[in-house]
C-alpha positions in Angstrom: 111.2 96.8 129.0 109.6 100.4 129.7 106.1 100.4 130.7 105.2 101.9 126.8 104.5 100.4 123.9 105.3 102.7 120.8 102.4 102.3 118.9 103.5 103.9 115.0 101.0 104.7 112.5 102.5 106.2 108.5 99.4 107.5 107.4 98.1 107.9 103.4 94.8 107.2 102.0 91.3 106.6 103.9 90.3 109.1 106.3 87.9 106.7 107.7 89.7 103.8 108.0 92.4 105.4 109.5 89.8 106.8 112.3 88.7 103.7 112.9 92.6 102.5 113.7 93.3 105.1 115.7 90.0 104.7 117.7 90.8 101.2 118.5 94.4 101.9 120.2 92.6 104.7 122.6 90.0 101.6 123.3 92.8 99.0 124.4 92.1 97.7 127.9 95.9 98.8 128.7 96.6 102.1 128.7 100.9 101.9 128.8 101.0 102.5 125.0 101.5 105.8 122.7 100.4 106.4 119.3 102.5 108.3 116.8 100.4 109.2 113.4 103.2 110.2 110.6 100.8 111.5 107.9 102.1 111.1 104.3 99.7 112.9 102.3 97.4 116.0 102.7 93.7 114.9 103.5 91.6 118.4 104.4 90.7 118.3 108.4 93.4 115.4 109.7 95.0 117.4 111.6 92.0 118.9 113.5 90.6 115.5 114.1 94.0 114.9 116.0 94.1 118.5 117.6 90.4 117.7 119.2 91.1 114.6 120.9 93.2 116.1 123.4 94.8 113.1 124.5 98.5 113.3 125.4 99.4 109.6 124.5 98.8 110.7 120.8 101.2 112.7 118.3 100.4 113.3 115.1 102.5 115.0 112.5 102.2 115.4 108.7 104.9 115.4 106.2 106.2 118.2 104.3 106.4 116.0 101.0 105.3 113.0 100.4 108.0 110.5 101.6 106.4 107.3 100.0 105.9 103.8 101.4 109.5 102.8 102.7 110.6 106.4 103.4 107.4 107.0 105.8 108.4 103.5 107.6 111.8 104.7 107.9 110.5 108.1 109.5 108.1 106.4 111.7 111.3 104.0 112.9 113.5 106.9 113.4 110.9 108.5 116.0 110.7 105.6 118.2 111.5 105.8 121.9 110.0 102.5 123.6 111.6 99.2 123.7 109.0 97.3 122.1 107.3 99.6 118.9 104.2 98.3 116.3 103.8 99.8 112.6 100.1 99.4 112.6 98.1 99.1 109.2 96.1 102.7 108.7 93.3 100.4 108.5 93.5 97.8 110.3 92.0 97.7 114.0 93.6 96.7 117.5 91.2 94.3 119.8 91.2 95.7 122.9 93.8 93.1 124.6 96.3 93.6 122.1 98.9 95.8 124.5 98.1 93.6 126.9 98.4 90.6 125.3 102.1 92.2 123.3 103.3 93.0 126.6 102.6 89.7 128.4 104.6 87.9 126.1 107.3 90.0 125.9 107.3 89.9 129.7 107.6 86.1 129.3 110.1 85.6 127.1 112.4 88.7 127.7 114.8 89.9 124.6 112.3 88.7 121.9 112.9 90.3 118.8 109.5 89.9 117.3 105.9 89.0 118.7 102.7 87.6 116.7 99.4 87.9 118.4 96.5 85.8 116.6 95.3 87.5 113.9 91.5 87.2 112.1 91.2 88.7 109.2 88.1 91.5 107.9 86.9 93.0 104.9 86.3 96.5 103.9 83.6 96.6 105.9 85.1 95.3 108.5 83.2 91.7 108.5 85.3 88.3 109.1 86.2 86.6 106.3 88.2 83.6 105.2 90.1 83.8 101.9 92.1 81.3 100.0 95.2 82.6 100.6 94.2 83.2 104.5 93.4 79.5 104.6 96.4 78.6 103.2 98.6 80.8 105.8 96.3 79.2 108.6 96.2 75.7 107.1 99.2 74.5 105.0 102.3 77.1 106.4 101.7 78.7 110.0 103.5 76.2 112.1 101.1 74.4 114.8 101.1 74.8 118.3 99.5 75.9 121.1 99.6 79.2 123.6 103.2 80.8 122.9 105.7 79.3 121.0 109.2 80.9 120.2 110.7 79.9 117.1 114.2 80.9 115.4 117.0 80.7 113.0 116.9 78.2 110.2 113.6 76.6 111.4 111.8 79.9 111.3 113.5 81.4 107.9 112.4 78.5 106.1 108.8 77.9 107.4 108.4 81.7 106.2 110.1 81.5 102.9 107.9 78.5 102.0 104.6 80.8 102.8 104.5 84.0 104.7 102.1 83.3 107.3 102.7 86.4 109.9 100.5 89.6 109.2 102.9 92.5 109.1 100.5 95.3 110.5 100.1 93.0 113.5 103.5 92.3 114.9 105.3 94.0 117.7 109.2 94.3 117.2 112.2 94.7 119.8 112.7 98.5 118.7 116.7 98.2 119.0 116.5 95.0 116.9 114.3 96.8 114.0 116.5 100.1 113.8 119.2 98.3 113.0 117.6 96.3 110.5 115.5 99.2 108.7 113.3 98.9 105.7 115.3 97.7 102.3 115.0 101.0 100.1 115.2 98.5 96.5 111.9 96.5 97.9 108.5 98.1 98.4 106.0 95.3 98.7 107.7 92.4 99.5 109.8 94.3 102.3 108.0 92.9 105.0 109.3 89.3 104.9 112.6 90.8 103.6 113.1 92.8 107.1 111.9 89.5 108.8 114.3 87.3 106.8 117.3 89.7 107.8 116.3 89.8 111.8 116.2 86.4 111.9 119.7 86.0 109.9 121.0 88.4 113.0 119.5 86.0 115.3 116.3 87.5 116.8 113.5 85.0 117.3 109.7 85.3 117.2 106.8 84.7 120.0 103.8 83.3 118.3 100.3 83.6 120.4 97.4 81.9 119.6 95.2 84.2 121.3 93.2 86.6 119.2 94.2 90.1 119.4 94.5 91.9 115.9 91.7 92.4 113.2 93.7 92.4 109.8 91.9 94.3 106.6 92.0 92.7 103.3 90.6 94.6 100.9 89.2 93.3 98.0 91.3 93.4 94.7 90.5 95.8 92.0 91.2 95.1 88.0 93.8 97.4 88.1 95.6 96.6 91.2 95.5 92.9 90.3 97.0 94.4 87.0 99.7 95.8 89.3 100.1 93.1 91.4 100.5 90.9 88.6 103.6 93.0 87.1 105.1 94.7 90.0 104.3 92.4 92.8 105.4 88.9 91.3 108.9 90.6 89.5 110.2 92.0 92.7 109.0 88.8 94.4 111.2 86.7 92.2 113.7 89.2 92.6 113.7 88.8 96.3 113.4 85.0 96.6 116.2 84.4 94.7 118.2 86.8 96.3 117.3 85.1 99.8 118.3 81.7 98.7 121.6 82.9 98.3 121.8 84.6 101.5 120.3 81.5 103.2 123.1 79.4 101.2 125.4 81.5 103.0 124.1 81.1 106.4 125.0 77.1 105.9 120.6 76.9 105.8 120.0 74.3 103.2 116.7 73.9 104.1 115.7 77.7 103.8 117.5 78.1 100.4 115.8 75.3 99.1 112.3 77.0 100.9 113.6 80.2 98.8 114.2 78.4 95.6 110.9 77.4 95.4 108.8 79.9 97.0 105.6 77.6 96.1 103.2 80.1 98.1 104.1 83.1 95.9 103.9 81.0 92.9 100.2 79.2 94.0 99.3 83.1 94.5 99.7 83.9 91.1 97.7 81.0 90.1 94.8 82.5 92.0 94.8 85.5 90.3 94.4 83.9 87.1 90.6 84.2 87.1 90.8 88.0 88.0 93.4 88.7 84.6 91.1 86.4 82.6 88.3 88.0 83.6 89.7 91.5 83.2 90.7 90.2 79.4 94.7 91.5 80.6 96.7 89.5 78.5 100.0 91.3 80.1 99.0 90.0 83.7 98.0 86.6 82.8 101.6 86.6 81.0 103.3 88.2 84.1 101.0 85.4 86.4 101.7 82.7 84.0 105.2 83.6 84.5 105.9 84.0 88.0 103.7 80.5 88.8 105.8 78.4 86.2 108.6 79.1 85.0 112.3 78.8 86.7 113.5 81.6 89.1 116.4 84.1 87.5 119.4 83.4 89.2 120.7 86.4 91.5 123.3 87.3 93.8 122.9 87.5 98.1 120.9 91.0 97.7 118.2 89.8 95.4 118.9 92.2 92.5 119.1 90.8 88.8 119.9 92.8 85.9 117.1 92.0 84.1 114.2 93.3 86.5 114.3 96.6 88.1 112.4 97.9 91.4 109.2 98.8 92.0 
């Protein structure tokens, strides 16, 4: 691998925050990484902040529109140079081992496709915390083991389609591996396990690390975005699930389709967000929640697209 790690940041929303990201890549204890900030909206005084740190491992660019979500991933992707590249959070925060830890695993297991440091998650102000569904992806579905395990193929596709336990922001990918792949253009939220999914069906594997090296920000949920969530989220969920059990059917994975099928994490999800609709007296989301956690999956083709539920 070259001695850079392409460290790519899409950009939109908290100035702050985003500071604070950026702040923790120039404080990693290796200094063989770059940072590329691909702005998607039009904050007064980002691009100064960038002009005045005068560091020539940073770019920073803005957008002339506004490219959205997937588009600004797919512009970040199309700018990477390194072998091994990250598409950081714009507010989540690097610990200062996290190069070094990314590039000691890729140096041990040469070719790896994707890498998954250990992960602890923070709040909006930036405190450890420990949520249900945190203790579910740390308890019930991340496999167990112990320094660096490499997983794969139909073990790995079906551990993560019975509960998505990586943290997106966090993961380093085999640049090459990801190009090819790109970001789906009919998903926006649920894209991130979709992209994994189709790496793995290609027949890249993942490094998992147990050692801490990522600080993942989980904001909490507003009544309208659990309003959102409840409609958008869960109906392109379903939409992808059932699309990946057919595409895991024809892999010849009977386990993963079955894992698909199911999807019991997405559907014990909605059932914690129950209290938030009741409380926020939204009879559409608790129907949309109610939905999702209960009732049979629509049946799809391969590409997860049914007539009755349109995108995001």
């Amino acid at each position: 691998m070259t001695t850079t790690i392409d460290i790519m940041l899409p950009y939109y929303g908290d100035v702050a925050l985003m500071q604070t990201a950026v702040r923790s890549v120039l404080a990693q204890s290796d200094p063989d990484w770059r940072l590329t900030v691909v702005d998607d909206g039009q904050e007064p005084g980002v691009p100064e902040w960038f002009a005045a740190l005068a560091d020539p491992r940073v770019r920073y660019q803005r957008n002339e529109r506004n490219l959205g979500v997937t588009g600004n991933f797919n512009k970040c992707l199309d700018l990477v140079e390194a072998d091994y590249m990250v598409m950081m959070g714009t507010d989540d925060v690097m610990l200062p081992n996290y190069v070094a830890e990314i590039r000691r695993i890729a140096a041990e297991h040469p070719g790896v496709g994707i890498i998954q440091p250990g992960v602890q998650v923070i709040d909006g102000a930036g405190q450890v915390v420990n949520t249900i569904a945190d203790q579910a992806k740390a308890r019930i579905y991340l496999p167990r083991f112990s320094g660096t395990v490499l997983m794969g193929g139909e073990e790995l596709a079906a551990s993560l389609l019975r509960g998505c336990w990586f943290y997106f922001p966090s993961l380093c990918w085999r640049s090459a591996a990801i190009k090819k792949a790109a970001f789906r253009p009919d998903l926006d939220i649920i894209q991130d396990l979709a992209i994994v999914i189709d790496l793995i069906e290609a027949g890249e594997t993942m490094a998992l690390s147990g050692e801490l090296a990522f600080h993942y920000r989980r904001h909490e949920a507003s009544v309208s975005s659990v309003e959102a969530m409840a409609g958008k989220r869960f109906a392109e969920a379903r939409r992808y699930f059932v699309g990946a059990a057919a595409q895991m059917d024809a892999l010849g994975w009977p386990k993963a389709a079955k894992a698909a099928r199911r999807y019991t994490a997405s559907r014990l999800h909605a059932v914690t967000l129950f209290p938030s609709a009741l409380k926020a007296r939204s009879v559409p989301g608790m129907k949309n929640l109610a939905r999702h956690a209960f009732l049979p999956a629509p049946r799809a083709g391969r590409a997860g697209r049914t007539p009755s539920e349109s995108k995001r």
